[in-house]
C-alpha positions in Angstrom: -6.6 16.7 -13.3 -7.0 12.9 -14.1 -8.9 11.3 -17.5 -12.2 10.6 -15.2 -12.3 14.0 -13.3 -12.3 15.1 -16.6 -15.1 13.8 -17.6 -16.9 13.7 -14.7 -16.6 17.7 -15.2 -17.8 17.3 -18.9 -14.2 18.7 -20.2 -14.0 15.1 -22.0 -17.1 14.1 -23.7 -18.0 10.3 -22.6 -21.0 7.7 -23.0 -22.6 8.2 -19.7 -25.4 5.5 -19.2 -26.6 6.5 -15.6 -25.3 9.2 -13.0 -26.2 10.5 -9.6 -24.8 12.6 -6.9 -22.1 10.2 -6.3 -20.9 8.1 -9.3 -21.1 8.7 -13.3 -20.9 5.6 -15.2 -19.6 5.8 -18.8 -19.0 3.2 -21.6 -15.1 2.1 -21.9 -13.9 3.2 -25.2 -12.0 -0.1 -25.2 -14.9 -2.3 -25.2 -13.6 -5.4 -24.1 -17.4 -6.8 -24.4 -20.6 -5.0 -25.9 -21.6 -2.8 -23.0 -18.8 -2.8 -21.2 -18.8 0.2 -18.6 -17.0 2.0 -16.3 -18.4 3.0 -12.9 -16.4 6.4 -11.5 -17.1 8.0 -8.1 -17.3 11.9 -8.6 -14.8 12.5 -6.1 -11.3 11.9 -7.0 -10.4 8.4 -5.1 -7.3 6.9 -6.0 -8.2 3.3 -5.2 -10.3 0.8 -2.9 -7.8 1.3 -0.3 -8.8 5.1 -0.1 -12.8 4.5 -0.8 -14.6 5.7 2.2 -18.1 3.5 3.4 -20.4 5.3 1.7 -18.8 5.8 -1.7 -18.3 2.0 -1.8 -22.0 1.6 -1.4 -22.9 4.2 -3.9 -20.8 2.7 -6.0 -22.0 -1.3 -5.6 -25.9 0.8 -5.5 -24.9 2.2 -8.9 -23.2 -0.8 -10.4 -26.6 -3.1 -9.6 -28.6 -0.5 -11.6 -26.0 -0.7 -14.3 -26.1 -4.5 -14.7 -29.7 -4.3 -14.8 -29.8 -1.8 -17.3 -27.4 -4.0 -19.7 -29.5 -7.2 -19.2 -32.3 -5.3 -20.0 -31.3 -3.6 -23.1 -28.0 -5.7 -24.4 -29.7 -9.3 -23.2 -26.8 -10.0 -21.1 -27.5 -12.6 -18.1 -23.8 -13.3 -17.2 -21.8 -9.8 -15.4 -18.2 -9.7 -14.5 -17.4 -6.9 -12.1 -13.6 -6.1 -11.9 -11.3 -3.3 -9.7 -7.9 -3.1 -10.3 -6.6 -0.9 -7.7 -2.7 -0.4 -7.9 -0.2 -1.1 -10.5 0.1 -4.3 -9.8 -2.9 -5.2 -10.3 -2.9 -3.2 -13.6 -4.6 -0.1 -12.6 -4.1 2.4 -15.5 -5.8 5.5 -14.2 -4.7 6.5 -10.6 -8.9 7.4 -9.8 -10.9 3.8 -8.6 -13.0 2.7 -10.9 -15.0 -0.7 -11.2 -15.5 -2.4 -14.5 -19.1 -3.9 -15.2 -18.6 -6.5 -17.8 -21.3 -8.1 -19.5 -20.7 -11.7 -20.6 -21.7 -13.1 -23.8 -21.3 -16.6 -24.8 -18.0 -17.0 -26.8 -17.3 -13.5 -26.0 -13.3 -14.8 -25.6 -12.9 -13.2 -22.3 -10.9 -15.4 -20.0 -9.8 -15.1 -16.3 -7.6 -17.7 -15.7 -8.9 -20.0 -12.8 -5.9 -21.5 -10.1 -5.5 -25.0 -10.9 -4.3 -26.9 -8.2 -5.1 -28.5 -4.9 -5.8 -26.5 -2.0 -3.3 -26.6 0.4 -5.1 -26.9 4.0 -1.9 -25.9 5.9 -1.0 -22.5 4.1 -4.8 -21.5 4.4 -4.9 -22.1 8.4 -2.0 -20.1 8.3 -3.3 -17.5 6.3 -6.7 -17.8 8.3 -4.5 -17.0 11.8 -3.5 -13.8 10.3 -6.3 -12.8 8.9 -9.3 -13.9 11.0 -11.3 -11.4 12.8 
């Protein structure tokens, strides 16, 4: 059994902020910023590739109520909400989960922005395969 169905279980203890049928949403023991929390569907779900319609709208449901809860009680006005869902994209613990960050100012958190000019004839292509 996985970290999060762990807790979701109560076998771990955790910092849950808010629950409901669907998700339990926790404080990261990391902490990247003050208030930073984890948002973990109950049932086990690898990643967003596996999330089914309705757990990705419980999930964005629950993940609005957390980021108001933070601006109300930490101040925040800035949030940063972050999946990583495979290892290449640095996912840790094989069970989704979507990180709320709140944003402070000088908080030293820092996702690198692509610096360069578009390039018109690689997104046309990339349009013609992707386009519905």
């Amino acid at each position: 059994m996985c970290i999060f169905c762990k807790i979701i279980n109560k076998e771990i203890p955790s910092y849950t902020i808010y629950e409901n049928d669907f998700v339990t949403c926790f404080l990261d023991i990391s902490q990247a910023t003050k208030g930073h929390t984890l948002i973990v569907p109950k049932k086990h779900v690898q990643d967003i590739f596996s999330l089914e319609k309705k757990e990705a709208e419980e999930i964005m449901k629950a993940a609005v109520v957390v980021a108001n809860v933070l601006k109300e009680k930490l101040g925040t006005k800035d949030i940063n909400l972050l999946n990583n869902s495979g290892q290449l994209a640095g996912q840790t613990v094989m069970h989704f989960h979507l990180h709320v960050l709140p944003r402070y100012e000088n908080d030293e958190i820092d996702f690198h922005q692509v610096d360069h000019e578009p390039n018109f004839l690689e997104l046309d292509k990339l349009y013609s395969i992707l386009k519905p």
